[in-house]
C-alpha positions in Angstrom: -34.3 10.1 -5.6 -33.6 9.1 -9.3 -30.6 8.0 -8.3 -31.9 5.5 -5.8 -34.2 4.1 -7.8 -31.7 3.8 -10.9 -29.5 1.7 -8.4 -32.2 -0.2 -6.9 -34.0 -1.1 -10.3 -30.4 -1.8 -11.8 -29.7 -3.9 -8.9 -33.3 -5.8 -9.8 -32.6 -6.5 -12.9 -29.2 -8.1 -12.1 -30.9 -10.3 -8.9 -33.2 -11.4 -11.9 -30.1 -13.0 -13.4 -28.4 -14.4 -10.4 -31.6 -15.5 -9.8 -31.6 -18.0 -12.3 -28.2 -19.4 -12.0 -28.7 -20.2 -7.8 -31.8 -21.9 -9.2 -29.9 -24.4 -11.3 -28.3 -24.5 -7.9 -31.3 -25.3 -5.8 -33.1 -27.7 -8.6 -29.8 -29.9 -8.3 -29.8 -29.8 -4.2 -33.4 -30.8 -3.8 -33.2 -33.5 -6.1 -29.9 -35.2 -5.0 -28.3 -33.4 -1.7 -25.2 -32.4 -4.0 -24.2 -28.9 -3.9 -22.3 -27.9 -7.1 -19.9 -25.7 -7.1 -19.0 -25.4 -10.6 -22.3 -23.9 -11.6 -20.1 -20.2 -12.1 -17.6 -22.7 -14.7 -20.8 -24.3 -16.3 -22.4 -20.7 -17.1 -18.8 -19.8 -18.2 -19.0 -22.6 -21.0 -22.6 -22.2 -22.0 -21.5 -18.9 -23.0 -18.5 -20.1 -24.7 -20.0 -22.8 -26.6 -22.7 -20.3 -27.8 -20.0 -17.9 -29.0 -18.4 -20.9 -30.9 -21.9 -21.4 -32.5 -21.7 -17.9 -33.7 -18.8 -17.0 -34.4 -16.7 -20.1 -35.6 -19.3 -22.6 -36.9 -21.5 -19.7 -38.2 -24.2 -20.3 -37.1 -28.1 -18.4 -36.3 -28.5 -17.6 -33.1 -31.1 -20.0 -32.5 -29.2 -23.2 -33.9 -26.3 -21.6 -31.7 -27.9 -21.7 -28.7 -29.4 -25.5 -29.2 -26.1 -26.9 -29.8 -24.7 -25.0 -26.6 -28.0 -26.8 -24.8 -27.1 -29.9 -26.1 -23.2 -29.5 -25.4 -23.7 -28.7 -22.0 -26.5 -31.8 -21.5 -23.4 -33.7 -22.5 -21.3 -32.3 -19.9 -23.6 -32.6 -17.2 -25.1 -35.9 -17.8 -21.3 -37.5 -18.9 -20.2 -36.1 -15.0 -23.5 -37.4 -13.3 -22.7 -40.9 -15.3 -19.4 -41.0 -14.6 -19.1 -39.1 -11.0 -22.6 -38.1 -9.2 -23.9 -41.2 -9.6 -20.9 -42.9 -7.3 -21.4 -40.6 -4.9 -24.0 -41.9 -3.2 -23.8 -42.6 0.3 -20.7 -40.8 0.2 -20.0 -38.5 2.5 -20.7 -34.8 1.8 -17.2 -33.9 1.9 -16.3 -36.4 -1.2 -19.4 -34.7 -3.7 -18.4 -31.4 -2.3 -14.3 -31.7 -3.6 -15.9 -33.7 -7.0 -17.5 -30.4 -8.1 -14.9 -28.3 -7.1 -12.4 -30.4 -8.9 -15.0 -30.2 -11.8 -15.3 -26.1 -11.8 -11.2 -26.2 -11.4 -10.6 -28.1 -14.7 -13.0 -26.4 -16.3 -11.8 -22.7 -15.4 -8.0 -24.1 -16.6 -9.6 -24.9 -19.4 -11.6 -21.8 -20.2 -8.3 -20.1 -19.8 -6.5 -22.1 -22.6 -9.0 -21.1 -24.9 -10.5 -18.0 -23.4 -8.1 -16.1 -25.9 -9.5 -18.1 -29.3 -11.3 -15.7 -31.2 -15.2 -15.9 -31.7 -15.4 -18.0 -28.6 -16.5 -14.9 -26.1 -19.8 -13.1 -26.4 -19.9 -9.6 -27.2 -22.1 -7.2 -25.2 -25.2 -5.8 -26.9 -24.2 -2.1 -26.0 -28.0 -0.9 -26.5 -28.5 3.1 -25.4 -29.9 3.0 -21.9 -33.5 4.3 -21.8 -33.9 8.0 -19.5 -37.2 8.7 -17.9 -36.8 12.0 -16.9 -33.7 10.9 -14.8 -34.4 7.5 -14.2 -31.7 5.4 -16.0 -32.3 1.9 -17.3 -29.9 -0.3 -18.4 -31.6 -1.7 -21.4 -29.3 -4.9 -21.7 -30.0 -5.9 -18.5 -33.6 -5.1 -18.9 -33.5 -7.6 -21.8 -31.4 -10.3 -20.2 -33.7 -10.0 -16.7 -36.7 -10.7 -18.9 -35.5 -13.7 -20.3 -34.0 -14.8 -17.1 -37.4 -14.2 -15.5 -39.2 -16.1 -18.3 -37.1 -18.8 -17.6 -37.2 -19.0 -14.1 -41.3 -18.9 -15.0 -41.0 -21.8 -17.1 -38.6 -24.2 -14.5 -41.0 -23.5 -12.0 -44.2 -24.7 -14.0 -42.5 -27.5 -15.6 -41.1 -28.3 -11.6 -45.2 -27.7 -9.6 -47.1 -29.2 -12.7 -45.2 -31.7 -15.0 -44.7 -35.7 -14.2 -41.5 -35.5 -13.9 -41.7 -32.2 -11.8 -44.0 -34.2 -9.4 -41.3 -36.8 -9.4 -38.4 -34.3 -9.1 -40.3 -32.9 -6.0 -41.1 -36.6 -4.6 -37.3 -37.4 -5.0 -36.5 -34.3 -3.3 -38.4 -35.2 -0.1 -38.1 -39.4 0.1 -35.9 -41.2 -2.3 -36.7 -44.6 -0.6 -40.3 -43.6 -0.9 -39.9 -42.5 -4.6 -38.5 -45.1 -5.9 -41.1 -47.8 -3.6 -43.8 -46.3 -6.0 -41.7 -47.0 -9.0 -40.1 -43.8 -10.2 -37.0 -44.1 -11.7 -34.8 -41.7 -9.4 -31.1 -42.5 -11.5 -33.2 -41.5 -14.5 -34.7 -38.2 -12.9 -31.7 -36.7 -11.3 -29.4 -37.5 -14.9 -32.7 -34.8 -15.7 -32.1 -32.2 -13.3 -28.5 -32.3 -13.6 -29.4 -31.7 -17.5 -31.8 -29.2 -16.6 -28.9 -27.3 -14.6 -26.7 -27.6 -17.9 -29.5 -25.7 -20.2 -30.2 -23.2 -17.7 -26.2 -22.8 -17.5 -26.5 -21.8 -21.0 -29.3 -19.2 -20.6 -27.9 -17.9 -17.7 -24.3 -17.2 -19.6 -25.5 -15.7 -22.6 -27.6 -13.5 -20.6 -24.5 -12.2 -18.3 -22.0 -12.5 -20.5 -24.7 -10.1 -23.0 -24.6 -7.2 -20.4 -20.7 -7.4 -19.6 -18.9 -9.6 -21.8 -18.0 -13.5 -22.3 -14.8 -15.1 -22.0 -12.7 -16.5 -18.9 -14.5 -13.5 -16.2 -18.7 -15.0 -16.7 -17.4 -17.8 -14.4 -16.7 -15.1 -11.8 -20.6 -14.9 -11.5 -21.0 -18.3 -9.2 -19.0 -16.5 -6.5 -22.5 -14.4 -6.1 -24.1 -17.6 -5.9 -23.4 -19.2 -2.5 -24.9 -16.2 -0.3 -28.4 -16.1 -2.5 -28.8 -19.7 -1.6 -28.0 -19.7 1.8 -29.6 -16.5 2.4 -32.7 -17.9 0.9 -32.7 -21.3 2.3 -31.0 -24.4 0.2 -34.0 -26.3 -0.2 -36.5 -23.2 -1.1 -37.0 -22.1 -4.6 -39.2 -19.2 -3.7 -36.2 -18.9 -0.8 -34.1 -18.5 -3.7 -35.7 -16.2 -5.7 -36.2 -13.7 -2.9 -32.6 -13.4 -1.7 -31.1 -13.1 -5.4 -33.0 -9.8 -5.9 -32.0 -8.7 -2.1 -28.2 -9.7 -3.1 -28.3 -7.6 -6.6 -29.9 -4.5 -4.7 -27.8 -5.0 -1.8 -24.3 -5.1 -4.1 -26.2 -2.5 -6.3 -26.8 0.2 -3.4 -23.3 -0.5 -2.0 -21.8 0.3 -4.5 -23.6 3.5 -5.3 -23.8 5.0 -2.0 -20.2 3.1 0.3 -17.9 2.9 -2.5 -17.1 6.3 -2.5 -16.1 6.7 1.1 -15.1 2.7 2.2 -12.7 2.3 -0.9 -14.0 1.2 -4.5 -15.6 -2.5 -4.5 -17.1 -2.2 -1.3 -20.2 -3.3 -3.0 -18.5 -6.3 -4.0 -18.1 -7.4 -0.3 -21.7 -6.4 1.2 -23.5 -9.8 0.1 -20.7 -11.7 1.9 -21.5 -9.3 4.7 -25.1 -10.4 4.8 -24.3 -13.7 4.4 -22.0 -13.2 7.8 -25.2 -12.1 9.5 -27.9 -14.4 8.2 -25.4 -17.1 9.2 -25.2 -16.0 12.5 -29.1 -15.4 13.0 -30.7 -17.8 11.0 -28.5 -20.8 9.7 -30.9 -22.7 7.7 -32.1 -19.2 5.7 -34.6 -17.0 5.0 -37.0 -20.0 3.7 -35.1 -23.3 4.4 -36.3 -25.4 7.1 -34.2 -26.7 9.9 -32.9 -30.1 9.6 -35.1 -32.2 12.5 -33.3 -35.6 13.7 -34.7 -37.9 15.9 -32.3 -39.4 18.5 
């Protein structure tokens, strides 16, 4: 039994951080109808621009971590400017290869420098704690809570702030938005800088646990099952099926990599995915597209 819960709480605590990536995900879907696919690159370089803080400009962590925010608003809002925003009316296809492009120069470029020194984030390596058998990864306890307080904070700033009401009125009628006078070129360059600061979070946070460097971007793999298990267009959706994904990958791993061949545990969210696809298309949450004819 202490093993079970050890797996499931460490698989928790990991959903907590994958949870906060897909929503950078979701935030950018509602708003616009663009998936991006570059969001495992974009956590990638938060990281590394946070470990060049550090390490080669020498600077606190807290400076650190607002020039990485403020390098990575650069990034996103330059390739909203400059891409996103003649997009529109495309069709789906043409966003869908922009991002991927996007996440493909940016991985060749995080190998070039992946091997500078200072640029990769070192991982805390704090004891685990032991409750009488029950072991808890205290670095992923750590990065979960910030992760959680983050996701916190989106989703207040999203249900109560004006531009969170206009974010959510862009996300259902962007004719109708923009009738009443919001500004929706202004509010998605937002959310697309949004995505870049919670990029940031998101990296240090992984790459904290298991190191920096070229592998963090690895991490937006894990991303396409949470958000079509939990619905594209539902945050709470999207909440829900990160923590099912870590547990799921978590329990795999403890109890069918053994006897199906090591990183079986590795495969078991694509699994789901397989299923949930086959069941219920639009997710867990999402709501099914209705057309009239």
């Amino acid at each position: 039994m202490p093993y079970f819960l050890t797996l499931l709480i460490d698989g928790a605590l990991a959903g907590a951080i994958y949870a906060l990536i897909a929503l950078a995900f979701v935030l950018i879907y509602k708003a616009s109808s663009m998936m991006n696919f570059a969001l495992g690159e974009w956590t990638m370089f938060g990281a590394m621009f946070t470990g060049a803080g550090l390490n080669l400009l020498h600077q606190g962590p807290l400076i650190a971590l607002g020039l990485a925010g403020l390098a990575m608003i650069a990034l996103a809002a330059g390739f909203y400017r400059l891409v996103v925003r003649h997009l529109v009316a495309r069709p789906a296809l043409s966003a869908i290869m922009a991002t991927l492009g996007l996440g493909m120069l940016m991985r060749g470029g995080g190998a070039l420098f992946s091997g500078t020194q200072g640029l990769a984030l070192r991982p805390v390596g704090i004891d685990p704690l032991d409750l009488d058998g029950l072991v808890i990864a205290t670095d992923k306890l750590i990065a979960a809570a910030v992760a959680g307080l983050c996701v916190a904070l989106v989703a207040v700033f999203y249900r109560f702030s004006r531009t969170g009401v206009a974010l959510r009125a862009i996300a259902d009628d962007q004719q109708a938005a923009t009738s009443v006078g919001i500004d929706v070129d202004r509010h998605l360059l937002i959310v697309w800088g949004l995505a870049g600061v919670i990029s940031v979070v998101a990296g240090i946070a992984w790459a904290l646990v298991t190191g920096g460097g070229f592998g963090v971007a690895l991490i937006g793999l894990k991303i396409i099952p949470i958000v079509i298990l939990g619905g594209l267009d539902s945050i709470a959706g999207t909440i829900v099926a990160a923590l099912v994904i870590g547990i799921t990958e978590a329990l795999a791993s403890g109890y069918l990599d053994e006897p199906l061949g090591s990183g079986f545990g590795g495969i078991a969210p694509y699994l789901l995915l397989f299923v949930m696809l086959t069941l219920r298309p639009y997710g867990l949450f999402g709501q099914p597209r209705v057309e009239r004819v």
